[in-house]
C-alpha positions in Angstrom: -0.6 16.7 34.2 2.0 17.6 31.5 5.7 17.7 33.3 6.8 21.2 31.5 10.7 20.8 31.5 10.2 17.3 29.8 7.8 19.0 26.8 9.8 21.6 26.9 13.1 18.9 26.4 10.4 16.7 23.8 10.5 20.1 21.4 13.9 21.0 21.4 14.6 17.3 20.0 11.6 17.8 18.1 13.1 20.8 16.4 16.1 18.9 15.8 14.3 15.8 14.3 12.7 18.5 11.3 16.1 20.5 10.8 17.3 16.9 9.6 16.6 16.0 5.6 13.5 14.5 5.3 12.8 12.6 1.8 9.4 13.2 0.5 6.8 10.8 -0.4 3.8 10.9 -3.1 0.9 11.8 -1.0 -1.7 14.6 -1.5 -3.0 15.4 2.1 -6.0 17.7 1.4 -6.9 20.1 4.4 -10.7 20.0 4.8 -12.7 21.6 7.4 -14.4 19.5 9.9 -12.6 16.3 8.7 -9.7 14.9 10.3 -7.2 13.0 7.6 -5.6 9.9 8.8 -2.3 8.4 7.3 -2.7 4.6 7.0 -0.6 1.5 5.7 1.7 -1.6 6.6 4.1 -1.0 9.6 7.3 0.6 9.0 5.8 2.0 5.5 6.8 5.6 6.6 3.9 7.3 8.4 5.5 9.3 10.9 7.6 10.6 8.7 5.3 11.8 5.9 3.8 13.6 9.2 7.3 15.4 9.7 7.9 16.5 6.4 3.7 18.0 6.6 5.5 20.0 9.8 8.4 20.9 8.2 6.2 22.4 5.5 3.8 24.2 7.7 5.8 24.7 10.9 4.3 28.1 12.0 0.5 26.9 11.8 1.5 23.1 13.3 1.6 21.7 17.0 3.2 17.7 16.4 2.4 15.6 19.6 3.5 12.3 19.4 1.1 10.2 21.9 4.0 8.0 22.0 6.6 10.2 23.9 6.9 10.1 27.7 5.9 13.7 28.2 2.6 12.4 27.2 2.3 9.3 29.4 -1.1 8.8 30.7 -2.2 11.7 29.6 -5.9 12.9 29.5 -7.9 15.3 26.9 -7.6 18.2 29.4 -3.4 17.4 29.6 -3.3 17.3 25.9 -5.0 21.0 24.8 -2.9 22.2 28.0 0.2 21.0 26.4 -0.7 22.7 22.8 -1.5 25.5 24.3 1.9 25.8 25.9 4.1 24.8 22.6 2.1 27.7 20.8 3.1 30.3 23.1 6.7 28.9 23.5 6.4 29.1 19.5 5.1 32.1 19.4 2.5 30.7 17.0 -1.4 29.8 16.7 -1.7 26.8 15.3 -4.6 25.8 12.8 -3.3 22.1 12.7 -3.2 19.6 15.3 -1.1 16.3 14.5 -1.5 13.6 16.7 0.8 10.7 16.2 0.2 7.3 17.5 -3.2 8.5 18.5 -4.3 5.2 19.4 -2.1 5.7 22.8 -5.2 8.0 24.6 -8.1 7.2 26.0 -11.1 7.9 23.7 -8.9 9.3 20.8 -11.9 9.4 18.5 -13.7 12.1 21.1 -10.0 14.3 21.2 -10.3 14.3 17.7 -13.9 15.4 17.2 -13.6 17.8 20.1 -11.1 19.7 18.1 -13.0 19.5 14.8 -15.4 21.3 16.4 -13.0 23.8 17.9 -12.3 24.6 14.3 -9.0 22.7 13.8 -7.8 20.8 11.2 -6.9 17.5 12.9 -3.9 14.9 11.0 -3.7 11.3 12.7 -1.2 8.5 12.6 -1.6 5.3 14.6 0.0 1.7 15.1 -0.8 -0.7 12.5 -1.1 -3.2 15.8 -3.1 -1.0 17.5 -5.1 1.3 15.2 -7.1 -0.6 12.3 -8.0 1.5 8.8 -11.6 0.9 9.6 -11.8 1.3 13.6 -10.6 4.9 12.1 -13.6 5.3 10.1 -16.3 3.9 12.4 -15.2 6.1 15.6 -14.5 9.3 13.4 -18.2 8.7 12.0 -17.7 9.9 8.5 -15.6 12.4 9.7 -12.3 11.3 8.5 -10.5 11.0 5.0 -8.0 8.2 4.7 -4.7 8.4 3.0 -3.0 4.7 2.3 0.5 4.8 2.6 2.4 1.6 1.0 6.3 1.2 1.1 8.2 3.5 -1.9 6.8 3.2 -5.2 9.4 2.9 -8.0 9.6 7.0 -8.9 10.3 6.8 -4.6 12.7 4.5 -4.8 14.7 6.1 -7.4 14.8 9.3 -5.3 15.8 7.0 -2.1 18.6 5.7 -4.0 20.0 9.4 -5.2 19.0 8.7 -9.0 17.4 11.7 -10.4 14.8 10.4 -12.7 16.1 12.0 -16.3 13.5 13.5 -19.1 15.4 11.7 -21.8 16.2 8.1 -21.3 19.2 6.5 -23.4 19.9 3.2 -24.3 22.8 3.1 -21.6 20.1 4.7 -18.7 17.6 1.8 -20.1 19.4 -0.8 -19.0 20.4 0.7 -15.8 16.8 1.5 -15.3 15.8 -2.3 -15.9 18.5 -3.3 -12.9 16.9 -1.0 -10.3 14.0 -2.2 -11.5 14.8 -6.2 -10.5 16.6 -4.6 -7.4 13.1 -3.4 -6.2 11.5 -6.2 -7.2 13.2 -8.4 -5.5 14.3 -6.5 -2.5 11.5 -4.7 -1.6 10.8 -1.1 -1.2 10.9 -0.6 2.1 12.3 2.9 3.3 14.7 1.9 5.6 15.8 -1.3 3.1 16.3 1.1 0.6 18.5 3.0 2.5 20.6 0.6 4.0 22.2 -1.4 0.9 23.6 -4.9 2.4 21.4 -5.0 5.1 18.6 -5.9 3.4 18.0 -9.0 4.6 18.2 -8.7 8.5 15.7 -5.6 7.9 13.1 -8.1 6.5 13.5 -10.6 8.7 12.8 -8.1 11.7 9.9 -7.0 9.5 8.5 -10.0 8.9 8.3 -11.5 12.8 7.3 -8.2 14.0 4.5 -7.9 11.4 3.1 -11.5 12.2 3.5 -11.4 15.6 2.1 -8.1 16.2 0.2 -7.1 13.9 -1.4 -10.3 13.3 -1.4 -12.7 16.1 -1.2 -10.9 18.9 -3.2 -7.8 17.7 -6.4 -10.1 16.8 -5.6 -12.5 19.5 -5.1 -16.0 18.2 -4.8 -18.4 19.2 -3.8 -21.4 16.9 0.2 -20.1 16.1 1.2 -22.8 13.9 -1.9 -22.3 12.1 -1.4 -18.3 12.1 2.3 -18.6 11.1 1.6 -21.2 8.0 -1.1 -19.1 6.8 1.1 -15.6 6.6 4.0 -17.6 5.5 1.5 -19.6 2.4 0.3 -15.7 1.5 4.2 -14.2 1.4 5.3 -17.7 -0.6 2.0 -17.6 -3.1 1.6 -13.8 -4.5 -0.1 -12.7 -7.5 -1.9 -16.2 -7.3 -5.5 -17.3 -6.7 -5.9 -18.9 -3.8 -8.4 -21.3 -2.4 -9.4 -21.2 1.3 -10.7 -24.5 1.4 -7.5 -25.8 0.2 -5.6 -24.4 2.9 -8.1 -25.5 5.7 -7.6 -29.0 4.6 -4.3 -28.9 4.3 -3.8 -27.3 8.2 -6.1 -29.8 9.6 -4.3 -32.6 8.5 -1.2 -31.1 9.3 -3.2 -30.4 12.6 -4.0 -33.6 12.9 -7.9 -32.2 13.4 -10.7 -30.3 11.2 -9.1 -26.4 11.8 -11.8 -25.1 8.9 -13.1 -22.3 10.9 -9.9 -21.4 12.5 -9.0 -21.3 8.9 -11.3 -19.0 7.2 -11.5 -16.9 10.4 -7.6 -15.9 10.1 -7.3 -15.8 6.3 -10.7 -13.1 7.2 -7.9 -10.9 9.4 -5.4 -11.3 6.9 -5.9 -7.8 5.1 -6.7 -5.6 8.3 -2.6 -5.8 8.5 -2.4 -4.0 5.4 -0.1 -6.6 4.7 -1.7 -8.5 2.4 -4.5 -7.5 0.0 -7.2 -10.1 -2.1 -9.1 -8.8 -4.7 -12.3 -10.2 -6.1 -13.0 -12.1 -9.6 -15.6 -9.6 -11.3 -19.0 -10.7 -12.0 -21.9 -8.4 -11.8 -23.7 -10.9 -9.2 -22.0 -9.8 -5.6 -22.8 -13.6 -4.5 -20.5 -15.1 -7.6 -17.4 -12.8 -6.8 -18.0 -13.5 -3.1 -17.8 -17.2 -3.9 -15.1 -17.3 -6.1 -11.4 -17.7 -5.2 -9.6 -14.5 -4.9 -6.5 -13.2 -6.2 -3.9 -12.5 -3.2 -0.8 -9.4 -3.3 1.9 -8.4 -1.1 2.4 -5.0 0.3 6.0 -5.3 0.1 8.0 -8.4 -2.1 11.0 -8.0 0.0 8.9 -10.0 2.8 8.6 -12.7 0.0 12.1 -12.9 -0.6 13.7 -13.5 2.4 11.2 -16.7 3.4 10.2 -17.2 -0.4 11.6 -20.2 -2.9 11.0 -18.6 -6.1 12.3 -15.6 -7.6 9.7 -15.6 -10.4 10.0 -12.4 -11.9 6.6 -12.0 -14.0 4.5 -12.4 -10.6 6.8 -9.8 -8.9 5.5 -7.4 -11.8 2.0 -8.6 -11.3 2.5 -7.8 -8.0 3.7 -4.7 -8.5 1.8 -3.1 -11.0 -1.2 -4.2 -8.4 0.4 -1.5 -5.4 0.5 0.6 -8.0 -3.3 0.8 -8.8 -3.8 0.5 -5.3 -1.6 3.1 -4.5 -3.9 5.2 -7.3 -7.0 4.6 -5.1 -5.6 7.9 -2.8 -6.6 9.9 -6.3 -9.4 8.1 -7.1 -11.6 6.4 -4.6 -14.3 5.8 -7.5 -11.8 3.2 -9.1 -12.4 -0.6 -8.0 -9.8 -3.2 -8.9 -10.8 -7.0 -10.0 -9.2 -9.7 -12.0 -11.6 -11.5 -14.8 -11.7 -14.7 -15.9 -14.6 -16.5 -17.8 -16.1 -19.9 -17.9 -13.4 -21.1 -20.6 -10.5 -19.9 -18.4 -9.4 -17.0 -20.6 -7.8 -14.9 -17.5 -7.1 -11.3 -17.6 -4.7 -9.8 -14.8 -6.4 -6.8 -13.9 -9.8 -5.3 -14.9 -10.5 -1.3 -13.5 -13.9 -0.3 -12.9 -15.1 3.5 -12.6 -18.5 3.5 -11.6 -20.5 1.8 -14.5 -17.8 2.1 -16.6 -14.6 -1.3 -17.2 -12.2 1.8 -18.2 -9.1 -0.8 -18.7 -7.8 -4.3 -19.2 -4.5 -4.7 -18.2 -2.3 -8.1 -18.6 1.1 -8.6 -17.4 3.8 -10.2 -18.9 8.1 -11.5 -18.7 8.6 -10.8 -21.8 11.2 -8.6 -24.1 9.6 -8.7 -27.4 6.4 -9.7 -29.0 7.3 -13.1 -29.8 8.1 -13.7 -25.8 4.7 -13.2 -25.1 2.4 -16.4 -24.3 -0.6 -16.3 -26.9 -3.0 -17.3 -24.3 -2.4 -13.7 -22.5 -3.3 -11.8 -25.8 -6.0 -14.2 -26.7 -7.7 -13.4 -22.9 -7.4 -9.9 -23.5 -9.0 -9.6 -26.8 -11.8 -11.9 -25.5 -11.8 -9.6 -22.3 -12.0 -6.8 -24.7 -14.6 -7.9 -26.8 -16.6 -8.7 -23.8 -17.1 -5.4 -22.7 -16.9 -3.6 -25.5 -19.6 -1.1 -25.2 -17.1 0.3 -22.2 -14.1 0.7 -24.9 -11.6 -0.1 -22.5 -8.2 0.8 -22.8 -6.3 -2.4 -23.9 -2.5 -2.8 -22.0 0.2 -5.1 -22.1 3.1 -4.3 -19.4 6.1 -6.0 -20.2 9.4 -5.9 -19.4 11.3 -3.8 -22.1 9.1 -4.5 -25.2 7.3 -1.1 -26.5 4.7 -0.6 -28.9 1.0 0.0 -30.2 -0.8 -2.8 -32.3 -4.2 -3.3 -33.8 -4.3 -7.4 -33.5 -6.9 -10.3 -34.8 -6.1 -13.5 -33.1 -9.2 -15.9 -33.0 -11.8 -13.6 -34.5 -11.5 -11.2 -31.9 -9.8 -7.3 -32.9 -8.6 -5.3 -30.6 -5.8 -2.3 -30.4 -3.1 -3.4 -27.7 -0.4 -1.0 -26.0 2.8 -2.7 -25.0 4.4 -0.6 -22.0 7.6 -1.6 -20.5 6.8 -1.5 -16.3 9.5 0.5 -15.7 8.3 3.4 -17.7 4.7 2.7 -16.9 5.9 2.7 -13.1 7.0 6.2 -13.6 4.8 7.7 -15.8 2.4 7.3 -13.6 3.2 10.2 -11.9 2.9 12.0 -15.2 5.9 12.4 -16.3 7.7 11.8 -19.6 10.5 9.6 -21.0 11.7 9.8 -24.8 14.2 7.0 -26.1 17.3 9.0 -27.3 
């Protein structure tokens, strides 16, 4: 049974918690009947706040419960409806939205949730990356549910976090003060909090990073092996924007073991991207069974984690790295879109390859460099052959560099091809559709 004076004390606080500012992220939640939508992503990315801000938005046709607050301890369905029924008529309101954060916390959340689908409600759900998986959401809410990913700030977010008001006209002067934000992020992260907090970067991450291994990883899949557990997260947040080979860790933690640890092995490194931590993506070949066997290509969801038990400040796989969340992040718009790297039999490698139904729409490469001369050969060389590969697709062509610019139509090695060079920074926010002139 709800206690009323402590709901009634839980919405007076709630009410204060909205009056405060609230920063906006870049999500479309869509309101479809009969579905409910679910915010997922990494811990501490911001979900509960992307809820609040939906509130704030629509607060006479929302009822917030938060599963996690004591009014709501040990609550059952029947407690739950009692309780919205009572904030709409202290409200004054009837609500056509139901948000339930940290839904995981009830007993049989999935049935709640369909019971007031059914009812006629639009239902919005947060949960625990420890607790609540992306794809326990989608097998209990039986095609039900629509997922929203939620990663740590993109750059436009950043930018916003950090008071800059992105301009319509960028200078020379706003350039280069654009390019130092830029390595800022890169290097330390783009978490919300981190962002906010300048010179407490560092003890931010570090909190991160135990909580997220030992939480969200060990003890939410129960392993075992910790030594083993710890040196494979570590090896991922040490060896971004890099294929890796699963065999080659095993081998190397059973000798460090002492004993054969292969299955441990492959069985953690298989957990790995339930976090939402970390993220593989698959070599493309048409042949499921190749790109299955293949090594995979491994990303971060936030660099900051890298930093602060990294060795290596290597700024073009920081880019890679980033210009990967990005497309990732794009996935919310486009479901259709699937996200590879290629790389042939003659090890001509191409950084990202985008596929759209039947359709390679672009090739994308990623480069450190400032002009065209900085740019390794071998990079070009891979996207012409790329290019030339699938050329009945006419993919888009795209070189993001750091702060080189321009459109060419190049022959290197009998293969033609018309490359776009984009700086990331501008590509990072004109993704969002805006547009920046040099002045």
């Amino acid at each position: 049974m709800i206690d009323r004076e402590l709901l009634a004390e839980y919405l007076e606080k709630l009410e204060e918690k909205i009056k405060e500012p609230i920063l906006p992220r870049e999500i479309d939640i869509p309101l479809i009947k009969n579905k409910a939508i679910a915010i997922v992503g990494p811990r501490r990315a911001g979900k509960t706040y992307v809820a609040l801000d939906f509130i704030k938005k629509r607060i006479k046709e929302c009822v917030y419960i938060n599963l996690e607050h004591s009014c709501f301890k040990n609550a059952n369905h029947k407690d739950i409806f009692n309780a919205k029924s009572m904030i709409e008529e202290w409200k004054n309101i009837k609500a056509k939205i139901v948000l339930l954060d940290e839904v995981q916390r009830i007993e049989r959340w999935e049935t709640l949730v369909r019971s007031m689908l059914d009812m006629g409600y639009i239902v919005f759900v947060t949960g625990s990356s420890s607790k609540l998986l992306s794809k326990e959401i989608a097998t209990q809410l039986r095609g039900r549910g629509i997922e929203r990913l939620l990663l740590p700030l993109s750059f436009r977010e950043y930018l916003r976090f950090k008071g800059i008001e992105i301009p319509k006209y960028i200078s020379i002067s706003k350039r280069n003060k654009m390019l130092k934000l830029l390595e800022n992020y890169l290097i330390k992260g783009a978490y919300p909090e981190v962002a906010l907090n300048e010179g407490k970067e560092e003890e931010i991450l570090r909190n991160y990073f135990t909580t997220i291994l030992y939480l969200d990883f060990i003890e939410r899949f129960e392993l075992e092996n910790i030594s083993a557990a710890r040196f494979i997260f570590e090896y991922c947040f040490q060896n971004f924007s890099k294929e890796i080979s699963v065999r080659k860790i095993a081998n190397f933690v059973s000798s460090m073991m002492g004993k054969n640890e292969r299955d441990v092995v492959y069985r953690y490194v298989d957990k790995l991207p339930e976090t939402l931590a970390v993220f593989f993506i698959e070599r493309y070949n048409k042949s499921v069974y190749e790109r299955k066997s293949w090594p995979k290509k491994l990303y971060v969801c936030d660099l900051g984690l890298s930093t602060v038990i990294g060795f290596s400040e290597d700024i073009g796989k920081r880019m890679e790295n980033v210009v990967f969340l990005e497309l990732f992040r794009g996935l919310n718009k486009n479901p259709l879109r699937e996200i590879f790297y290629f790389k042939d039999s003659q090890q001509h490698e191409v950084d990202f390859l985008l596929k759209e139904g039947f359709r390679i729409k672009r090739l994308i490469q990623v480069t450190y460099a400032n002009s065209f001369d900085e740019i390794d050969k071998r990079e070009i060389r891979s996207l012409l052959k790329a290019g030339e590969l699938f050329k009945k697709h006419k993919p888009e062509l795209l070189v993001i560099t750091w702060d080189y610019e321009d459109e060419k139509e190049i022959k290197w090695f009998g293969k033609r091809g018309k490359l776009k060079f984009v700086p990331l920074w501008k590509w990072l926010l004109n993704n969002s559709g805006n547009l920046y002139k040099k002045v």
